[in-house]
DRENZA-632782 format. One record per residue (C-alpha): residue number from 0; residue in one letter; chain; x, y, z. Coordinates in nm, 3 decimals. Layout:
N
R   num   residu   chaine      east     north        up
R   NUM        A        A         X         Y         Z
...
//
This chain:
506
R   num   residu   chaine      east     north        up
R     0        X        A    -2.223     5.523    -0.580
R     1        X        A    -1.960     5.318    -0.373
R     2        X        A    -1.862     4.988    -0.572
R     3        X        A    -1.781     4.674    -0.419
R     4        X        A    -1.413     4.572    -0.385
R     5        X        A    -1.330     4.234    -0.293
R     6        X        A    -1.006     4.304    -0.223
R     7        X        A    -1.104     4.525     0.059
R     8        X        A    -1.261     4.299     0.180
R     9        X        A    -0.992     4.052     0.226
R    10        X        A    -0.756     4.301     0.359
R    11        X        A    -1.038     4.386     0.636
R    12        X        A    -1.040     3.998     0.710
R    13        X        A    -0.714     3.990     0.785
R    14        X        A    -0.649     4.262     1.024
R    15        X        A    -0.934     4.155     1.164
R    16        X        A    -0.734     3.761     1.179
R    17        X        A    -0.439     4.004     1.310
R    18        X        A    -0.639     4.155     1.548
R    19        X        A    -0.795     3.877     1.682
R    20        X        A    -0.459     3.662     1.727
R    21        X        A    -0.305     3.984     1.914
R    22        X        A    -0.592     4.031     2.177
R    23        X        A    -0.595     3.648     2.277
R    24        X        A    -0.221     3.667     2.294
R    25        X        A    -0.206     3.958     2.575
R    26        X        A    -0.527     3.857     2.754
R    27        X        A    -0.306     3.519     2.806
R    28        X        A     0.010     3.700     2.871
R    29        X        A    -0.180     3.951     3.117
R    30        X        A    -0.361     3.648     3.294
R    31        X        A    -0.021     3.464     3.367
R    32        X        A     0.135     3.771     3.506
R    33        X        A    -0.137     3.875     3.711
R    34        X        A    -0.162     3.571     3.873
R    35        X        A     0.239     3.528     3.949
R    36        X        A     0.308     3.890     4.107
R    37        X        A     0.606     3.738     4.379
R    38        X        A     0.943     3.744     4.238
R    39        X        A     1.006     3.431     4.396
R    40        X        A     0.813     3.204     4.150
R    41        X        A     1.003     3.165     3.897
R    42        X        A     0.848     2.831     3.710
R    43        X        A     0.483     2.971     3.622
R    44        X        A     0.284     2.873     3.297
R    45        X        A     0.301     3.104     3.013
R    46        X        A     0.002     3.016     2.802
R    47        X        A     0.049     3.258     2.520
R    48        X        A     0.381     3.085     2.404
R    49        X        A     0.174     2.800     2.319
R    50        X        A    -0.081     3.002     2.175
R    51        X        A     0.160     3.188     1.922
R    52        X        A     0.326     2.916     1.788
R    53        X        A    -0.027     2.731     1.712
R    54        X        A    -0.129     2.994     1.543
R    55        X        A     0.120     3.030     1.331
R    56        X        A     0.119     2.615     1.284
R    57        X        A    -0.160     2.680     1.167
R    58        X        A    -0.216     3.016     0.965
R    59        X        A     0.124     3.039     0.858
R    60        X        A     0.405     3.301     0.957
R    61        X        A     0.200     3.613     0.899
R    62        X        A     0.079     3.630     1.215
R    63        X        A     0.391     3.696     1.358
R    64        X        A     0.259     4.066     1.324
R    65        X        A    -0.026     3.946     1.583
R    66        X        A     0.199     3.796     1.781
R    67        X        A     0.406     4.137     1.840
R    68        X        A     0.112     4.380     1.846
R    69        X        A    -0.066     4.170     2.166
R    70        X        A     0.304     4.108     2.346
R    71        X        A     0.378     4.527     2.293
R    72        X        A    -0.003     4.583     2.395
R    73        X        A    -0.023     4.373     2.716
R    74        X        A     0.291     4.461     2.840
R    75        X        A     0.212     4.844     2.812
R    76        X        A    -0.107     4.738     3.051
R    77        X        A     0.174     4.584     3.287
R    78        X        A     0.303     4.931     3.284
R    79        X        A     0.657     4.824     3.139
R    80        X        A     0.899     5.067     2.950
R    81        X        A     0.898     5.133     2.551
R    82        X        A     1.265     4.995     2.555
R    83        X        A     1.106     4.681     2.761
R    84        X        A     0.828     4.648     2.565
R    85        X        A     0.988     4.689     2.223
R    86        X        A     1.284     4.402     2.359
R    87        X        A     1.013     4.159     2.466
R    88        X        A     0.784     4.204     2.207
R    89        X        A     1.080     4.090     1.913
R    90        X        A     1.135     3.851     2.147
R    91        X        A     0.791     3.700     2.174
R    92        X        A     0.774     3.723     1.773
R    93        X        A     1.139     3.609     1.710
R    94        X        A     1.093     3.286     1.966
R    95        X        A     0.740     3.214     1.757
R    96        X        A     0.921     3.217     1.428
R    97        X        A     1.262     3.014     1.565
R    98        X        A     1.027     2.786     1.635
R    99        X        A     0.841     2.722     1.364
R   100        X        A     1.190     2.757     1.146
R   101        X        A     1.329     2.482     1.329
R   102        X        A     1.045     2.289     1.307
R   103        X        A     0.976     2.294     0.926
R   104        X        A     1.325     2.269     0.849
R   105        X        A     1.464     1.917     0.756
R   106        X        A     1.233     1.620     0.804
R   107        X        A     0.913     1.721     0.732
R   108        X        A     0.715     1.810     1.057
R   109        X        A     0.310     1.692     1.072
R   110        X        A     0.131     1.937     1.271
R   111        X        A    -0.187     1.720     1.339
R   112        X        A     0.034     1.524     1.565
R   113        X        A    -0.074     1.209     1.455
R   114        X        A     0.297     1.010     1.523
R   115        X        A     0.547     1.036     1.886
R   116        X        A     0.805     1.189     1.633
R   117        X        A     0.611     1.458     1.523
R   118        X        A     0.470     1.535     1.915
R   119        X        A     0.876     1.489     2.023
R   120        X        A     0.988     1.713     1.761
R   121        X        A     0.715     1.966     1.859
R   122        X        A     0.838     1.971     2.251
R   123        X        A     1.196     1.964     2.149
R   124        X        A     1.239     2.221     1.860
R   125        X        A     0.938     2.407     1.860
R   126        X        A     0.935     2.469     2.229
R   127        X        A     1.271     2.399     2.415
R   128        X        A     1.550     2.475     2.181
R   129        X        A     1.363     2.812     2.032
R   130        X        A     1.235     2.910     2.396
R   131        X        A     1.599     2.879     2.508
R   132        X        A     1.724     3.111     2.208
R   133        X        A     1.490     3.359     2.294
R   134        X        A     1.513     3.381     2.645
R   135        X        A     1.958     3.390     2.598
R   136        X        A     1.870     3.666     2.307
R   137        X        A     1.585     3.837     2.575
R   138        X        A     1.767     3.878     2.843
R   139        X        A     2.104     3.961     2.692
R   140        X        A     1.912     4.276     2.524
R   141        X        A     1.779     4.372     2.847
R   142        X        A     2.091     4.331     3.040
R   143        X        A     2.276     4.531     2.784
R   144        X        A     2.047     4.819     2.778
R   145        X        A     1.998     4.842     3.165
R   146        X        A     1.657     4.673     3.238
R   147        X        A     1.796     4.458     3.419
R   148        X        A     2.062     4.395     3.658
R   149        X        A     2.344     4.127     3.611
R   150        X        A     2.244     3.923     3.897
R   151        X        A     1.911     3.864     3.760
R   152        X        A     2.010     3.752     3.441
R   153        X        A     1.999     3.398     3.502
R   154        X        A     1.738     3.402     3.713
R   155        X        A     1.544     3.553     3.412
R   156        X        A     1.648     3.333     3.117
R   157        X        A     1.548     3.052     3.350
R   158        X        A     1.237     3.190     3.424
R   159        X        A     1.179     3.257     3.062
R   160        X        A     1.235     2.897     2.965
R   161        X        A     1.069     2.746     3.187
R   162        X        A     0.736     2.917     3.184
R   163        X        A     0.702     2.896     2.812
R   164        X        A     0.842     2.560     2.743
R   165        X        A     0.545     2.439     2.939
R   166        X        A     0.330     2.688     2.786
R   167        X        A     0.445     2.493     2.466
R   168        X        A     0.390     2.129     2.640
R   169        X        A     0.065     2.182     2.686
R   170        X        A    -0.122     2.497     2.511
R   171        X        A     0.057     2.397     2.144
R   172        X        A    -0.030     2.028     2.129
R   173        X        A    -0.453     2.117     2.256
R   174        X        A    -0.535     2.370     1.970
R   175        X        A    -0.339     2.181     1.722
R   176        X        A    -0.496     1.846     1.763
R   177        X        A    -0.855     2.025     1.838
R   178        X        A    -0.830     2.220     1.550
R   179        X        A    -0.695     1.931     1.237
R   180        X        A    -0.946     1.688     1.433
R   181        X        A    -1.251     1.916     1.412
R   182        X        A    -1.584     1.704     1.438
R   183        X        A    -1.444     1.336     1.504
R   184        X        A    -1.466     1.303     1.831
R   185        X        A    -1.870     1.339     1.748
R   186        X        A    -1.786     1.046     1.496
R   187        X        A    -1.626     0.840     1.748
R   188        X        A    -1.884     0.864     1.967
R   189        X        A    -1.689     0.896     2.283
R   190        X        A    -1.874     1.227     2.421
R   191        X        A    -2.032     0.991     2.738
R   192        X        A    -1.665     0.814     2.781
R   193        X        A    -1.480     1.139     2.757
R   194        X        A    -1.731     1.367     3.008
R   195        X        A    -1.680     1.055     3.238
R   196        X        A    -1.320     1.041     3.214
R   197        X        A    -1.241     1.401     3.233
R   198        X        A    -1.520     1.420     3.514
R   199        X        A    -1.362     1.179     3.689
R   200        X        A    -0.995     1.403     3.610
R   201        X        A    -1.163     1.718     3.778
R   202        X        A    -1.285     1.527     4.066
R   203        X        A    -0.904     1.384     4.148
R   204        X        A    -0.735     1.705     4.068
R   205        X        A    -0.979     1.892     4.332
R   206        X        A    -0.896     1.596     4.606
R   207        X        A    -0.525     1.579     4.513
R   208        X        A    -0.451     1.983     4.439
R   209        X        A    -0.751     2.150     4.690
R   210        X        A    -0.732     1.854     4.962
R   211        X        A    -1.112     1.820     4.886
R   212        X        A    -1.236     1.544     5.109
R   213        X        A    -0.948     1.561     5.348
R   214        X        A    -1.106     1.393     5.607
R   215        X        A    -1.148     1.083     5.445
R   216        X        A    -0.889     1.066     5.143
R   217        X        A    -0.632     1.254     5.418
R   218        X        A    -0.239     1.202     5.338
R   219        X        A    -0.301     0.942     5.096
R   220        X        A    -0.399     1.158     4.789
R   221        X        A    -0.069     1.191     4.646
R   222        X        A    -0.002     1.322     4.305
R   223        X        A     0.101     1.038     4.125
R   224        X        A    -0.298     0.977     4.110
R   225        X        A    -0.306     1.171     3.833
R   226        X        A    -0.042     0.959     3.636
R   227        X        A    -0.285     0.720     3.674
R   228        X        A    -0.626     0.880     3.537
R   229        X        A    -0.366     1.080     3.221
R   230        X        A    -0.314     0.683     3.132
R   231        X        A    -0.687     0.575     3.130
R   232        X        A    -0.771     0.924     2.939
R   233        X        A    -0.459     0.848     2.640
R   234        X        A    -0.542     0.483     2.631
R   235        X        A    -0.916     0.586     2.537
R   236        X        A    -0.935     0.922     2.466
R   237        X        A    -0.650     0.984     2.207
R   238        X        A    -0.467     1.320     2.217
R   239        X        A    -0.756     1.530     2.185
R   240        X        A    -0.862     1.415     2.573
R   241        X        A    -0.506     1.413     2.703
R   242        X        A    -0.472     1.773     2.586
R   243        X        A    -0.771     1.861     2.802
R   244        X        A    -0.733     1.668     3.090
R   245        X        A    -0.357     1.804     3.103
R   246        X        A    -0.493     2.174     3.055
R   247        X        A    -0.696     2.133     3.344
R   248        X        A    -0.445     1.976     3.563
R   249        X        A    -0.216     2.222     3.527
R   250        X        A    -0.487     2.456     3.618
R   251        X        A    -0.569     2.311     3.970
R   252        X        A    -0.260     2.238     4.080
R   253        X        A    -0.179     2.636     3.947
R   254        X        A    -0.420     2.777     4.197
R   255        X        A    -0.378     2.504     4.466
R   256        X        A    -0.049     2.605     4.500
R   257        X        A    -0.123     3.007     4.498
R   258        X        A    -0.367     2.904     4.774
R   259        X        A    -0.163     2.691     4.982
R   260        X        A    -0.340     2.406     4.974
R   261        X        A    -0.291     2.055     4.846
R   262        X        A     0.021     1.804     4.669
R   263        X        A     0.220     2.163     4.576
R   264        X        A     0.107     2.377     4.902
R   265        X        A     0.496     2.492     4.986
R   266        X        A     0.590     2.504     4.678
R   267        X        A     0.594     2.828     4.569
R   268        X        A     0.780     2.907     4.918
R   269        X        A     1.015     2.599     4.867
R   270        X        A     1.102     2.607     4.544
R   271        X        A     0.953     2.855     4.337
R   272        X        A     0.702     2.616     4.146
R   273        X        A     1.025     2.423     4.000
R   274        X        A     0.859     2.113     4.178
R   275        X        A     0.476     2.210     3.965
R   276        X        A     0.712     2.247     3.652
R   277        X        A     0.866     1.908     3.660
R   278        X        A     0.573     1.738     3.774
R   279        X        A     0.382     1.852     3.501
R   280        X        A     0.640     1.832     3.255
R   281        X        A     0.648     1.448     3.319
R   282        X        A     0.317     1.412     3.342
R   283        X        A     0.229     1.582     2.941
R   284        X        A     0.555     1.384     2.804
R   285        X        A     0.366     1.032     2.998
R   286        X        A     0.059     1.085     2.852
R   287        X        A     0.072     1.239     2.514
R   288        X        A     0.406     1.027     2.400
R   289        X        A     0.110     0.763     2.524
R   290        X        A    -0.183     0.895     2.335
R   291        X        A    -0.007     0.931     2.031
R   292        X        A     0.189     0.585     1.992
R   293        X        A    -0.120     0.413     2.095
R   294        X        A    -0.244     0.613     1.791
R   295        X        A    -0.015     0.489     1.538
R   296        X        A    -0.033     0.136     1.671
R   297        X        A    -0.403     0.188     1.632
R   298        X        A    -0.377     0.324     1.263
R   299        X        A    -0.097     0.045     1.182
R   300        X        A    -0.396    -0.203     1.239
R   301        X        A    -0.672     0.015     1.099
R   302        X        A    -0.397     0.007     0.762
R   303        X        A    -0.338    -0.392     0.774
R   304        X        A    -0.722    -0.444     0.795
R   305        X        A    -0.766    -0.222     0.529
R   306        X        A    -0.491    -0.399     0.323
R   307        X        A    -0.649    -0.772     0.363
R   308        X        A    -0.972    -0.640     0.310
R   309        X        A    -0.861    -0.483    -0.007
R   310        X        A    -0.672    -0.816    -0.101
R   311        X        A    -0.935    -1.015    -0.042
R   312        X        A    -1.205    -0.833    -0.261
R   313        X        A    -0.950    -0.875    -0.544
R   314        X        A    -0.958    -1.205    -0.513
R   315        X        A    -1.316    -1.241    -0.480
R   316        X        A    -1.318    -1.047    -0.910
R   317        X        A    -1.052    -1.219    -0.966
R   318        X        A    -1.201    -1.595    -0.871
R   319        X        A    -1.538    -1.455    -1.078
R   320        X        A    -1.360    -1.386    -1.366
R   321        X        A    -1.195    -1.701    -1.357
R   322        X        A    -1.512    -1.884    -1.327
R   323        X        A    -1.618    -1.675    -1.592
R   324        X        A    -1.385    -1.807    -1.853
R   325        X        A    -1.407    -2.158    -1.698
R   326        X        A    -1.766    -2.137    -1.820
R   327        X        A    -1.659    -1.969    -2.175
R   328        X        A    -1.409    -2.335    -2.218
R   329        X        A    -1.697    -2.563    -2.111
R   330        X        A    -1.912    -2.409    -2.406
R   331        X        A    -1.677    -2.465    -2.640
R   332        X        A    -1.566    -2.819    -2.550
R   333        X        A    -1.949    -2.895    -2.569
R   334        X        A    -1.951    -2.724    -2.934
R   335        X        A    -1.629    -2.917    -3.014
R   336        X        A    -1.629    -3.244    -2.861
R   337        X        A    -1.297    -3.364    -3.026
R   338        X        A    -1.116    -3.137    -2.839
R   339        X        A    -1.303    -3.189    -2.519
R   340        X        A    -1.014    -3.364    -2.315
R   341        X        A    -0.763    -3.120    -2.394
R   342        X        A    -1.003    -2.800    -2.295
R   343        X        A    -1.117    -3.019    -2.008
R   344        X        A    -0.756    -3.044    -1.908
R   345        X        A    -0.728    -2.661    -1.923
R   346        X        A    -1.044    -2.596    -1.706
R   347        X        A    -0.881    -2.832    -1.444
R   348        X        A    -0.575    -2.612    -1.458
R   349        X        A    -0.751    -2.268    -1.412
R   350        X        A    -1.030    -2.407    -1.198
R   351        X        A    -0.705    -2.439    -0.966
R   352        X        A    -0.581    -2.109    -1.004
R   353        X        A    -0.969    -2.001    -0.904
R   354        X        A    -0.922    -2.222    -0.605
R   355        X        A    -0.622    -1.994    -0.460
R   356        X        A    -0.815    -1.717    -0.465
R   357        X        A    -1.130    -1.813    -0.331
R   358        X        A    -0.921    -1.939    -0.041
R   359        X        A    -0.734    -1.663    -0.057
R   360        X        A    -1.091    -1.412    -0.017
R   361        X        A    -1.171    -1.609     0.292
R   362        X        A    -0.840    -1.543     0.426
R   363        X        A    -0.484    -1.353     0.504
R   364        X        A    -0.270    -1.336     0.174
R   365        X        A    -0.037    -1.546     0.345
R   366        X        A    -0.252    -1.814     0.546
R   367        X        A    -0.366    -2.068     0.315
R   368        X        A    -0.390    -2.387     0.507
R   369        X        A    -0.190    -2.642     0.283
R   370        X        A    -0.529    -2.935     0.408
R   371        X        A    -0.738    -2.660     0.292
R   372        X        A    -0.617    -2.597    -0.029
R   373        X        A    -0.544    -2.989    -0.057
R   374        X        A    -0.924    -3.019    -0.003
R   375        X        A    -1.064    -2.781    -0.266
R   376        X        A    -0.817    -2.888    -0.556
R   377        X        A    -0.957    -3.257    -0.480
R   378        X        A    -1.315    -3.149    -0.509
R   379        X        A    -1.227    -2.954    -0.818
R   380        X        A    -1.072    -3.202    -1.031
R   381        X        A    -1.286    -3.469    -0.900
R   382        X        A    -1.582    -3.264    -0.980
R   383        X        A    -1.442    -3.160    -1.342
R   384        X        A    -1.381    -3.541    -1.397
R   385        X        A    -1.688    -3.730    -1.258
R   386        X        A    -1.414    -3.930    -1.074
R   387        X        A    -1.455    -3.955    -0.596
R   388        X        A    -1.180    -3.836    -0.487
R   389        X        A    -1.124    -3.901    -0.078
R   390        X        A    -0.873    -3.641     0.090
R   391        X        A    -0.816    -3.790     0.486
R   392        X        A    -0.594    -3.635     0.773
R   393        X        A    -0.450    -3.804     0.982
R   394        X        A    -0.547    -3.715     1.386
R   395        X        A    -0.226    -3.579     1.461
R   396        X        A    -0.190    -3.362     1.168
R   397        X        A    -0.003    -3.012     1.254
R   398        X        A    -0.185    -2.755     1.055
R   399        X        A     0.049    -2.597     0.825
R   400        X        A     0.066    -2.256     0.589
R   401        X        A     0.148    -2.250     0.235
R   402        X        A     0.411    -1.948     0.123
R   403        X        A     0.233    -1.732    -0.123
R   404        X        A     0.474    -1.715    -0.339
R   405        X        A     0.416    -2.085    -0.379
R   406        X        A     0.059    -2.169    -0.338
R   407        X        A    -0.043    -2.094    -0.698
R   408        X        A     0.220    -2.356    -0.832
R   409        X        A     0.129    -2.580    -0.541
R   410        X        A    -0.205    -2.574    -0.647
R   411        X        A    -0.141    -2.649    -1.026
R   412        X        A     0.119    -2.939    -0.933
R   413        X        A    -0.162    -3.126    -0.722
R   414        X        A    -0.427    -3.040    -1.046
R   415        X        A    -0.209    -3.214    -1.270
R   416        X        A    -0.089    -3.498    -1.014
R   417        X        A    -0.463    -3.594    -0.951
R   418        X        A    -0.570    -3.549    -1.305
R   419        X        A    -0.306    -3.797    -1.393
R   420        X        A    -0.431    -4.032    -1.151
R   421        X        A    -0.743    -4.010    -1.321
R   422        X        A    -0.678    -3.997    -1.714
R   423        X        A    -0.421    -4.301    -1.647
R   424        X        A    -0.573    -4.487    -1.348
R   425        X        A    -0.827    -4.696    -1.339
R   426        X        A    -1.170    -4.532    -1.384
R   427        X        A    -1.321    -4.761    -1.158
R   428        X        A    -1.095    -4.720    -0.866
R   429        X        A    -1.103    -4.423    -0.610
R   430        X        A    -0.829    -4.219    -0.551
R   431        X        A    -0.695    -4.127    -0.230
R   432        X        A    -0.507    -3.862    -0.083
R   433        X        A    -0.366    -3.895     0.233
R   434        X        A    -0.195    -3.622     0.478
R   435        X        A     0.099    -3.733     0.671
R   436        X        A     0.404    -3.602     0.860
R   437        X        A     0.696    -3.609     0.651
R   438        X        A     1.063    -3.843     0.666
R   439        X        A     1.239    -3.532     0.783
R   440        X        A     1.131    -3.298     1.090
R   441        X        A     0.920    -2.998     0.994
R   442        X        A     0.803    -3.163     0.711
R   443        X        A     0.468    -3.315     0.550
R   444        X        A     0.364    -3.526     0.234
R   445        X        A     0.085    -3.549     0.045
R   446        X        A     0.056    -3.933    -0.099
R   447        X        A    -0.216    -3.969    -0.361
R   448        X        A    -0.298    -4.396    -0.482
R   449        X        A    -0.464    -4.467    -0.758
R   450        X        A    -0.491    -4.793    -0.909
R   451        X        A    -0.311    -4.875    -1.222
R   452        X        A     0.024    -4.886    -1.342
R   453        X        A     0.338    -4.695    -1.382
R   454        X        A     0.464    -4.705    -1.745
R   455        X        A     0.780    -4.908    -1.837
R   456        X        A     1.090    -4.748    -1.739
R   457        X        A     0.916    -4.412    -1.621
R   458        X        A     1.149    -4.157    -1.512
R   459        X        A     1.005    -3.824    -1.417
R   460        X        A     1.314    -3.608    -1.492
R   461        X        A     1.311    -3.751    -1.847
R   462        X        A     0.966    -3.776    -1.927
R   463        X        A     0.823    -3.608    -2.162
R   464        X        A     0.452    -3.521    -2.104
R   465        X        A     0.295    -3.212    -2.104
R   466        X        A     0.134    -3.225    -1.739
R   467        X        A     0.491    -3.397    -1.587
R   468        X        A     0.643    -3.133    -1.772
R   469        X        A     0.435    -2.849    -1.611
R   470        X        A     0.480    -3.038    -1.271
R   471        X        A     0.835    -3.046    -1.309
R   472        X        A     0.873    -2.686    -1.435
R   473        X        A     0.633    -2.547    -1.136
R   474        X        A     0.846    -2.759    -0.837
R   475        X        A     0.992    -2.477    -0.599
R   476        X        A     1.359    -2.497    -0.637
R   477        X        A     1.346    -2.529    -0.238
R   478        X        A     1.134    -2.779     0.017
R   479        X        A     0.982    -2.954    -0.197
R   480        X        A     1.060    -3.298    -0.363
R   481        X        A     0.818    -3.572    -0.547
R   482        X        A     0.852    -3.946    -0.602
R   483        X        A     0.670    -4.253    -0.751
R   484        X        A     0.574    -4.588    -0.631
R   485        X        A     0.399    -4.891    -0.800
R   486        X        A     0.314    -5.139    -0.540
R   487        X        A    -0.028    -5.371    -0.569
R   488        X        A    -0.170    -5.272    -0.906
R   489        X        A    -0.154    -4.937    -0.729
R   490        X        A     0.077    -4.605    -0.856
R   491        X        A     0.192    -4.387    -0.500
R   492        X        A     0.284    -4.019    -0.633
R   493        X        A     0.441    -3.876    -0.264
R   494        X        A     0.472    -3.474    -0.269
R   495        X        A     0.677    -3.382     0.017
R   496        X        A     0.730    -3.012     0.153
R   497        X        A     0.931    -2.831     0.394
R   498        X        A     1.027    -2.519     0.505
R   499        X        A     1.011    -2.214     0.305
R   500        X        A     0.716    -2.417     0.088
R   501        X        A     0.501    -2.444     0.406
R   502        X        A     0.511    -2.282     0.803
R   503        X        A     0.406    -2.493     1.064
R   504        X        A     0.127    -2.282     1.277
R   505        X        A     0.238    -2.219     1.636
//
């Protein structure tokens, strides 16, 4: 009785893998030459060059070996020579594996595409400077052993390049970004904008490649229509539509020049498809260099977004805990009422931290509005205190952002200014804080009155107080500066700010 063997099994999958890679690679290699059979084109597109060095993006160097088997097995269809097909063949697998060499050497290479470097380095490395290795190492083989004659050398290193390098442009990039991207287009839910768009792409390509509608459209379907529709398709679509939509460009105007009709109709006679080459060598570096910067711009967002969000749900815990232990201090000052003022005092204090960061879950990290924050430490302390405290702006106040580096000290110096004013004013007065433009440009005060008096010989550098103390010790070492006033049986604390304290919005 036979026994199962797994690794049988996997060895079966493989060749299989092998197999499979080799018969897609000739039936592309056999399509391109059967539709180019004049010597004078020499600028056709060689899809399996694309192909091969996908695959092996993708599964890894191994199938190198499927790579040579479907170059040796489509060129003995063509009817070449052993020598010629044994030359071309190493070729085909050498160029695959420069190519992927060059690419995964040095700064590491992301095959999903998702940056301009990485589609750049692709183009450059992957497809012309390995394509142009091969095709010097190609042709010098065949030259040397007789294949060919020394006159066509050039002709067929040029030839070489240029077909595969935009087999590369545009076969390598469309399984690559198909393949890492499987099923989020369907996420997206761009299937009705992409048939439109790429409906709309056919529909051009036939009037600008096949001179559909002639009559009407006549001389004035000109191929730089299609630069137009490969924008709208990046801008929308993302590389996995630009692929497409290149693909099938490249097809039409292909066979619209092999029939003589439309934008490349003499080419072939001309110029031997270099015009087709350039044009759609242009045309794939326009609109996936496009697709994929718009991409990155589009995940730089997506990554800011995801940062404030983030931000701001910390703050949200971080206010609730907070407000948490405010609620733990109010329990004990009502178990302990000797100490009440001085764990009332401390509740002011972190109520103010709080403050910051419930402002701050409303809003950007840095974009606290300094009236804002003004606003909510008033109702606070005045809260916390039992005390009205009125907070007015003048009408041609210039809103105004706080650093955030400073706006948790900010916070804590206005807390302690305004629970001064109310522990040493008079209880029966209201305190006022007024908004106003600064003595210096680009600068703003905050002026809080109270009524009472300033103590004899008060001098904030030298006093001593613990909530003077923690002002003074909490004062940015730069734009900011704070003075007293006693005028009228009233005490005038002015905090002025500047520039790097606060921004002035534009």
């Amino acid at each position: 009785m036979s026994t199962y063997n797994p690794l049988s099994l996997i060895k079966s999958i493989e060749w299989a893998k092998q197999l499979g890679v080799a018969s897609l690679y000739a039936l592309l290699i056999y399509i391109g030459d059967a539709i180019f059979e004049s010597g004078a084109v020499i600028a056709h597109l060689e899809l399996a060059c694309g192909f091969a060095l996908a695959a092996m993006l993708i599964g890894g160097k191994r199938y190198v070996l499927g790579v040579f088997l479907g170059a040796v097995m489509a060129h003995m269809i063509l009817g070449a020579t052993a020598g010629e097909i044994f030359i071309i063949a190493s070729s085909d697998a050498f160029e695959a594996l420069c190519g992927i060499w060059l690419l995964m050497h040095g700064e590491k290479f992301d095959s999903r595409l998702q940056s301009l470097r990485d589609y750049l380095k692709l183009i450059l490395l992957g497809g012309c400077v390995s394509i142009a290795i091969s095709a010097l190492v190609a042709n010098t083989l065949l030259l040397f052993f007789g294949f060919i004659a020394y006159e066509d050398v050039v002709n067929g290193m040029l030839h070489w390049w240029m077909s595969d390098t935009l087999g590369v442009i545009l076969v390598t990039p469309l399984i690559l970004v198909w393949w890492w991207g499987k099923g989020l287009w369907r996420e997206t839910k761009q299937v009705a904008e992409a048939a439109l768009l790429l409906g709309l792409t056919i529909l051009v390509g036939q009037i600008v490649f096949f001179d559909w509608l002639h009559n009407i459209v006549g001389p004035t379907a000109n191929g730089y229509w299609m630069f137009m529709l490969i924008t709208w398709v990046a801008m929308f679509l993302g590389a996995r539509g630009t692929t497409v939509a290149l693909l099938v460009v490249a097809i039409q105007a292909l066979f619209g020049a092999t029939q003589d009709v439309g934008y490349f109709a003499e080419d072939i006679e001309r110029t031997g498809l270099i015009n087709y080459w350039f044009y759609m060598l242009t045309l794939s570096l326009v609109g996936m260099s496009l697709a994929t910067y718009v991409r990155e711009i589009r995940q730089a967002n997506f990554a800011v977004a995801h940062r404030d969000a983030l931000i701001r749900e910390i703050h949200h815990r971080i206010k609730n805990n907070i407000q948490g232990i405010t609620g733990l201090l109010r329990q004990l000052a009502e178990k302990q009422p000797d100490t009440r003022e001085a764990i009332d005092q401390t509740i002011s204090q972190v109520q103010s931290i709080a403050t910051i960061h419930g402002l701050q879950e409303r809003t950007a990290l840095d974009n606290v509005e300094l009236g804002e924050l003004t606003g909510a430490v008033a109702s606070g302390v005045g809260s916390l205190w039992g005390s009205v405290i009125q907070v007015d702006t003048p009408p041609d106040w210039k809103p105004c952002v706080v650093d955030a580096a400073e706006a948790v000290p900010l916070a804590l110096i206005l807390n302690e200014l305004l629970s001064n004013a109310i522990k040493h004013g008079d209880r029966a007065g209201q305190i006022r804080v007024v908004l106003e433009h600064g003595h210096v440009p680009d600068s703003v005060r905050i002026v809080i009155r109270n009524l009472g008096h300033l103590p004899s010989g008060f001098n904030f550098e030298r006093d001593t107080g613990t909530g003077l103390q923690l002002v003074k010790s909490l004062m940015p070492r730069h734009g900011a500066g704070i003075s007293w006033q006693h005028r009228d049986n009233t005490v005038i604390a002015a905090l002025e700010l500047e520039p790097p304290v606060i921004t002035f919005r534009s």
